[in-house]
N, C-alpha and C positions, 0 to 999 in steps of 0.2 A: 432476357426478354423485357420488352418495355412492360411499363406498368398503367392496367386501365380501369382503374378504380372507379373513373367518371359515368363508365359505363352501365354500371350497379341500377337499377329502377330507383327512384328516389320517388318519396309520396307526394310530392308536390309537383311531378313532373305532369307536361303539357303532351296529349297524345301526339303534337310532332316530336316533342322531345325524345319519347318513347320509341317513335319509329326512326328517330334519327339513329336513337341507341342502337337498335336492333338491327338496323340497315350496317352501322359501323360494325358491329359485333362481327354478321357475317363478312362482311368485308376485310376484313384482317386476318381469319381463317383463311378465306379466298387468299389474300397475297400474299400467305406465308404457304400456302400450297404449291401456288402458282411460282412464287420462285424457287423453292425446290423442285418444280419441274425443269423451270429454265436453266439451273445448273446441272441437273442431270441431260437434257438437250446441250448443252456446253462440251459435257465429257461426250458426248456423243460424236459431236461436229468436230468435236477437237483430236478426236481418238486416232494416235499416232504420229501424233505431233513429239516435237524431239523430246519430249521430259515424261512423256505417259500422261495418265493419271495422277493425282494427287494422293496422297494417302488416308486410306479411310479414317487417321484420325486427327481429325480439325486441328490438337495441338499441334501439329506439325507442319503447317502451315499458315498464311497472313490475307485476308483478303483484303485489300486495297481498293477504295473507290475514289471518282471524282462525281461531282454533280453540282452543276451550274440549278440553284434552288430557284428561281427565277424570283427576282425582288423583295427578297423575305426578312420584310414585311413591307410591304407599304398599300395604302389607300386607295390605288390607281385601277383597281379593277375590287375595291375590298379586302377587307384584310381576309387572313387563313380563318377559317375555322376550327372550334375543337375536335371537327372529323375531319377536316386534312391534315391536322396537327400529328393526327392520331395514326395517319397513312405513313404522313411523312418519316412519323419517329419509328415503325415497326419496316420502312423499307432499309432505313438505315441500320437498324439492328439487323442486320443481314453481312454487314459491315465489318471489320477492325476498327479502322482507319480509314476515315474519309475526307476528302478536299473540299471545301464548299465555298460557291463562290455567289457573289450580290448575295449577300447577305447586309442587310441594309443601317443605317445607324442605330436604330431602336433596336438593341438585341430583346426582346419579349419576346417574341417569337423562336429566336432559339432557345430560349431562355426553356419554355414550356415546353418543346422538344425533349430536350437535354433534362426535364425531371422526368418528364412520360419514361425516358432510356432506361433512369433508376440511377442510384447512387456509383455505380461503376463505369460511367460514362462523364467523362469532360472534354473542353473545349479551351484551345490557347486563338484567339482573335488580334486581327493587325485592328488601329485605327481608320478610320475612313480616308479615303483618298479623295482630297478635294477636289475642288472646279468643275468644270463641265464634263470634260469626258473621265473623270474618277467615279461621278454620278451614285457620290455618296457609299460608295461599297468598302467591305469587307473582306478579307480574305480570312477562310477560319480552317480550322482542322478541328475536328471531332474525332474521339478515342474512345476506344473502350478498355479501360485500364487493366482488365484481368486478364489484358490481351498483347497489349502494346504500351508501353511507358515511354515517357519524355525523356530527353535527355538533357533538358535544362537549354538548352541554345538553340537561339530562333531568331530571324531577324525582319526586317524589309530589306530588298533587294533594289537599290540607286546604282545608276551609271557614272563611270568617272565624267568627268568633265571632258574629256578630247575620244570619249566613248559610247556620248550621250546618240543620240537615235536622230539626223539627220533625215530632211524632206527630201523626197527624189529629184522633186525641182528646184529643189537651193532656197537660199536667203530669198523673201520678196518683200516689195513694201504696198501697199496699196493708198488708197487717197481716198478721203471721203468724199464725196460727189464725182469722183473721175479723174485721171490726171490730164495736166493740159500738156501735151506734145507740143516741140516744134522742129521738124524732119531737115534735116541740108536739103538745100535748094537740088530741085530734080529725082527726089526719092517719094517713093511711096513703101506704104504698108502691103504687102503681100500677101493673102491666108491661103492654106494650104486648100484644092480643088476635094468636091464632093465631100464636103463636110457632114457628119450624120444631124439630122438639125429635128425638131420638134413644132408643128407649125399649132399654133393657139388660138383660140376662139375670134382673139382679138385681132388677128392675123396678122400679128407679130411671130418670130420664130426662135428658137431659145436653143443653143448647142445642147448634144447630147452627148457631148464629150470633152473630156479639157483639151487647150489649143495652145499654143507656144510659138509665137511668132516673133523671129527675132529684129531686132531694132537696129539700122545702120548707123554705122560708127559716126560721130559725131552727133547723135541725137541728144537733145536738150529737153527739161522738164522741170517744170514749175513746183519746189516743192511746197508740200502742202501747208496750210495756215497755220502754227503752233510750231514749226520746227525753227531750231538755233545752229549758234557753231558754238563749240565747247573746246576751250585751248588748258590743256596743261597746265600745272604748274611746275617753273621752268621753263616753258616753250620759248625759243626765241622768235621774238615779234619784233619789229616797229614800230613805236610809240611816238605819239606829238609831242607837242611840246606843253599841254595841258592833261599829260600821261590818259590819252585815250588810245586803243590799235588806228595805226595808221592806215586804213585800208585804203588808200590812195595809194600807198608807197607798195601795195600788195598783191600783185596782178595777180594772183592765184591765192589758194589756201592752202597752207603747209600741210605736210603731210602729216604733223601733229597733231593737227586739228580731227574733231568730229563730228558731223553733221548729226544732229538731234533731234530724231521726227517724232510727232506727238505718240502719246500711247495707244498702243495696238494697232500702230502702224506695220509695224516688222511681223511675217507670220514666214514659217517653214526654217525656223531656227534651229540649234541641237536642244531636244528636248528628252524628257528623261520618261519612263512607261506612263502610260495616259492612266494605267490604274495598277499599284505597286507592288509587284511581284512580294511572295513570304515565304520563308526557309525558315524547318524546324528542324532538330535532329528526332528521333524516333530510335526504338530497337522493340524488336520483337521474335523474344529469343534467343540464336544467336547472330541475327541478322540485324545490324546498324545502319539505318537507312536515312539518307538527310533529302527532306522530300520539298519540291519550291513548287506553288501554287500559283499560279497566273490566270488572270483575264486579258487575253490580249487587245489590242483597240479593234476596232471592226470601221467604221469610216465608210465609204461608198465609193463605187467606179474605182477606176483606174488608182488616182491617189491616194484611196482608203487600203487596194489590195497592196501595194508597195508599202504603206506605212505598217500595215499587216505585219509582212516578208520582212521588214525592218526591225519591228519590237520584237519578231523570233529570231532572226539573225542576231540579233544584241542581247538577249537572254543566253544563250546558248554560248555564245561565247562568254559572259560574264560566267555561269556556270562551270563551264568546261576550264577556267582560270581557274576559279573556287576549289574543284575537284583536285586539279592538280598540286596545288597551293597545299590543300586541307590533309593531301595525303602526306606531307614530311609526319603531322603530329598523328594522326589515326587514318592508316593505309586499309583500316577492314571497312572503312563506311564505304557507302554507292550512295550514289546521287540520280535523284528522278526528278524531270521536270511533269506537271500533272495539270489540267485545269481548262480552263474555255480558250481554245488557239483562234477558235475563226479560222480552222481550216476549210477550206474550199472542198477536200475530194485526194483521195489517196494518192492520183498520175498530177496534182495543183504544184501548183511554186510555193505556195504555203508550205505542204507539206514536205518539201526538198529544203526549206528554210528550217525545217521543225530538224531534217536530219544532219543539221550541220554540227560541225565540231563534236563530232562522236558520239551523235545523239542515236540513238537505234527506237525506234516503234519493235518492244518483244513479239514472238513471234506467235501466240496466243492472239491478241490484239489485232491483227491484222487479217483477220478473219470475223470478225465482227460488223455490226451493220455503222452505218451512224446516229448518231445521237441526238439527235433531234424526234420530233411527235412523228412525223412520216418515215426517220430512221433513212434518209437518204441525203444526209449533211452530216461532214465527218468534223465539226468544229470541236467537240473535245478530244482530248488526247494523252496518251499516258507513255511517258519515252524516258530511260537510260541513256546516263553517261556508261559510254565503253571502254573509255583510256585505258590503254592498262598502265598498271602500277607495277613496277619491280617489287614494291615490297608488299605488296598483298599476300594477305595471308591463304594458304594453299585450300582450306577445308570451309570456307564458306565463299560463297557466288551466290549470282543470282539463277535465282531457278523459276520461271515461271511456270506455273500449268494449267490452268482453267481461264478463261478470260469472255468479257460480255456485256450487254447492254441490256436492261430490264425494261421491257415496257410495263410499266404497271396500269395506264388506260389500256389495258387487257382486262382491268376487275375492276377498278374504284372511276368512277368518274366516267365510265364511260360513255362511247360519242351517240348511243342509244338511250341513254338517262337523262334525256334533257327535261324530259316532264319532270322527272322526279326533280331536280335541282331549280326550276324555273320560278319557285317561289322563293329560293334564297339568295335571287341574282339580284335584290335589290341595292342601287345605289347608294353608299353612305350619307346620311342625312338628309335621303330625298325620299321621294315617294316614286320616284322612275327606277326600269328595270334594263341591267346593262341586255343589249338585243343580242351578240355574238356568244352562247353556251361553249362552244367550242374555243373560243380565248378567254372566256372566263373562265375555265375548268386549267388553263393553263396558268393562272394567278393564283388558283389554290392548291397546285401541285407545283407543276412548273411546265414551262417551255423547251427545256434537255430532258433527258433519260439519262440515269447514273450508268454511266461505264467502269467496269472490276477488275481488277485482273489477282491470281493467287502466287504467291511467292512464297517457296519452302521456305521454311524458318528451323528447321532442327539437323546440325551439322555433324553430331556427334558421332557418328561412327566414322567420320572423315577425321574426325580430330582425332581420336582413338587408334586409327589407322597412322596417323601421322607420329604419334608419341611412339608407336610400338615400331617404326623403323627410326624413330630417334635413338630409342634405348637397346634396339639392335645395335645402330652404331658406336653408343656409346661402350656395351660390349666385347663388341669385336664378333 
């Protein structure tokens, strides 16, 4: 159980302090009630499903979560408080092992989590994943060690080079200010009829969708201001006689050559996850589990959901390689992919991407709502490699039984507490107060809901079962 010492009346405290206290006090009774119900609602909804019930006693089993923390931490709607702090670390304790994802450069914020857990709780964290769409994150795992231990090997997750994550529209290059055409004489440009379009103020109109109009053979273009040709060394050329390229004597440019357009000109290249997939190994038990964390990109329209469908299509396969690979040296681990898909909706292409190369959604899971505040967006997700393995070992498998989504704006935070939170909405270092309580309550909790699922973890009468027709055999 976490620890909340903070909580204590102190003589110097401020009567909001005091009522802050005693507001959280109750509130953390409430959430630990409240998700004892909802796992008892679980067994209910789930009652009959292929594995039963779980066993009434906890060692014998692992609960697993994922939970996208929304920004944690940063300044963009305030930082966490030490009463969401204080949500956060007791919904987690409800936990094994959890996947967390944006978790943000500054680990302080987990930092004060992970002591509130207590000393049997840690965390192994990737480095931030730069540039724009890495948008500073973290991939972390949190443990409760009297539960689940490391097994020392963990990585980030890179595509090979002829593996890397391809645009659906290919290589492009674009121009700053516009490129200048020039069409063979008697051609025009074509666009497709009934375009969906967006008519503006200024009554101008702006597509509502991307367009792809192809360009007739022989089309010519200017390129842009900063680009060169780049010849080899070695190439064979023509040279003057003042050892300059002879481009007089050159009616074309060799195929050796390469045209060099200024920077960030080229966009839809092979590129590698927008934010870096992390694989730990884990065991708990007799269960060895090597579990990879993702955010996948999210993007918009048509070309954001294909880049989607792309970074799961390329996960999954890089996995399902790993699984197979991993099983020559230890055939008893499983591999789960866990974390933020951006999946669209269970009948989506997302999700038909998420089941590729032997990925399976257990069958717990699939019965849960989504993960999101309204619970009708199924963007996290939690899926198994299924390969099978000759040499797996016969007395452990995956077993799953209980599985779920916790809404905790059921008790803390909720969407009728806005009086009460209304004086702590204010702006960092201003004197204004953010207007929207309902997206600011999701800055101090989060924007997902943690989704669970429970995996037996104790094999032993199967192992015991196995020795005693070994030593039958051996016998006779």
């Amino acid at each position: 159980m976490p620890f909340y010492s903070w909580l204590s009346p102190r003589s110097h405290d401020s009567v909001r302090s005091l009522k802050t206290k005693q507001r959280a006090t109750q509130k953390i009774k409430q959430l630990r009630a409240a998700f004892n119900a909802h796992v008892q609602e679980a067994t209910i909804l789930q009652n009959g499903l292929q594995n039963g019930e779980p066993p009434a006693d906890q060692a014998q089993y692992v609960r697993i979560a994922t939970w996208n923390i929304r920004e944690f931490d940063s300044s963009s709607y305030g930082y966490r408080s030490q009463e969401s702090k204080a949500y956060i670390a007791e919904i987690l304790s409800q936990f094994d092992l959890i996947a967390l994802q944006e978790v943000r450069r500054d680990l302080s914020a987990l930092n004060d989590v992970t002591q509130l857990l207590g000393p049997d709780w840690d965390y192994i964290a990737t480095d931030v994943t730069e540039g724009d769409s890495g948008n500073e994150e973290r991939m972390v795992f949190l443990f409760n060690k009297k539960k689940v231990w490391f097994r020392n090997v963990a990585g980030e997750l890179t595509l090979p080079h002829d593996q890397k994550i391809t645009d659906p529209f290919g290589e492009r290059f674009r121009v700053e200010g516009g490129a200048q055409l020039e069409l063979p004489e008697g051609d025009n440009l074509v666009s497709p009829a009934r375009l969906k379009v967006d008519t503006l103020a200024s009554g101008q109109t702006k597509l509502r969708q991307a367009v792809e109009i192809p360009l007739p053979e022989g089309t010519k273009i200017v390129l842009p201001p900063g680009s060169s040709i780049r010849f080899a060394q070695n190439a064979k050329v023509p040279i003057t006689s003042d050892n300059r390229i002879d481009f007089a004597a050159t009616p074309t440019i060799p195929e050796s050559a390469e045209i060099v357009l200024p920077p960030n000109s080229l966009v839809g290249g092979p590129q590698q996850f927008a934010r870096t997939p992390f694989i730990a190994s884990f065991q708990a038990g007799w269960l060895k589990i090597n579990l990879a964390t993702v955010h996948i990109y999210y993007g918009s329209g048509a070309t954001g959901i294909e880049r989607r469908k792309e970074e799961i299509r390329r996960l999954t396969a890089l996995l399902a390689d790993k699984a197979k690979s991993d099983n020559d040296s230890d055939a008893d681990s499983y591999f789960m992919v866990l974390g933020d898909f951006n999946i669209v909706g269970p009948g989506h292409e997302t999700m038909d991407a998420l089941r590729t190369n032997d990925f399976m959604i257990p069958e717990p899971l699939q019965h849960v709502p989504g993960s999101n505040v309204k619970q009708d967006k199924f963007y996290d997700q939690i899926a198994l490699w299924t390969g099978e393995s000759s040499r797996r070992k016969p007395y452990t498998r995956i077993v799953p039984y209980r599985a779920g989504v916790f809404d905790f704006f059921d008790v803390v935070y909720r969407s009728d507490e806005e009086e009460i939170y209304r004086p702590l909405m204010r702006r960092p270092e201003s004197s204004e107060f953010y207007s929207r309580y309902l997206d600011w309550r999701t800055h101090q909790m989060s924007d997902h809901l943690p989704m669970w699922v429970e995996l037996r973890i104790d094999f032993t009468e199967e192992y015991l079962d196995k020795i005693e027709v070994d030593l039958q055999a051996k016998l006779g």
